[in-house]
C-alpha positions as CSV (number, residue, x, y, z in Angstrom):
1,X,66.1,39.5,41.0
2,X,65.7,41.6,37.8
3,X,66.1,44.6,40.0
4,X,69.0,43.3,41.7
5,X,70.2,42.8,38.3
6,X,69.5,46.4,37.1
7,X,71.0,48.1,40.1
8,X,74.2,46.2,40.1
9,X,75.0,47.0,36.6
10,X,74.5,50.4,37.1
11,X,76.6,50.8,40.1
12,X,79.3,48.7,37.5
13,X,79.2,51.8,35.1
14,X,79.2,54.7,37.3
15,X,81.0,53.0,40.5
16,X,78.3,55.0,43.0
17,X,75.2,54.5,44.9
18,X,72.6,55.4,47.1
19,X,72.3,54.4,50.9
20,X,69.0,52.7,51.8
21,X,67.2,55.8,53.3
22,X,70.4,58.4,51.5
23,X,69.6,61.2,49.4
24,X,73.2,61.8,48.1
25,X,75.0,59.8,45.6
26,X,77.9,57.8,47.1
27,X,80.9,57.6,44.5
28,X,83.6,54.3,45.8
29,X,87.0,53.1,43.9
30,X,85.8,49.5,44.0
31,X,86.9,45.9,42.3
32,X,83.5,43.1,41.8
33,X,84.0,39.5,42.2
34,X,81.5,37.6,41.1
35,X,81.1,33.8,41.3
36,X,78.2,30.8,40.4
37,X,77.1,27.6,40.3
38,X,74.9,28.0,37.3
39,X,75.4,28.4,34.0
40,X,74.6,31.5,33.4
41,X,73.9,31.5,29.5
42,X,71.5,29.2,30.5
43,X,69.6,31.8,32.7
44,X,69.7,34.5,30.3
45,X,68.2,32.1,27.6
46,X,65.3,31.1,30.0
47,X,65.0,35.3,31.0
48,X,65.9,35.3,34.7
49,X,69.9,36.9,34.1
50,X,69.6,40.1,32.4
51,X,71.9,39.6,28.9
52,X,73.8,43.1,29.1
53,X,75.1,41.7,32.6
54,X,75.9,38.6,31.4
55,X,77.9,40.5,28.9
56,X,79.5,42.5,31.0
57,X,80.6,39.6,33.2
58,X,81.7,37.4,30.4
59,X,83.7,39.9,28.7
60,X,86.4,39.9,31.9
61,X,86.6,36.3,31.6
């Protein structure tokens, strides 16, 4: 999951990505939604949610 986690927040800052098997960088004009059932505080407390995402995220709310 920390991957996961790594690779979403980078795609939040520079809005592109790379295909599974791509070489090129694809740039998008996109909106996240994000949505849980847990508290997510909680999770970065116990180490499983990365806490510069969980900043990112709660700064919106």
């Amino acid at each position: 999951m920390p991957r996961t986690q790594s690779k979403l927040l980078t795609f939040w800052d520079t809005f592109s990505f790379t295909r599974v098997g791509g070489e090129k960088s694809v740039t998008v004009n996109a909106r996240l939604i994000t949505a849980t059932n847990r508290e997510l505080w909680k999770e970065v407390a116990e180490g499983r949610f990365r806490k510069d995402l969980f900043y990112r995220l709660n700064v919106l709310v």
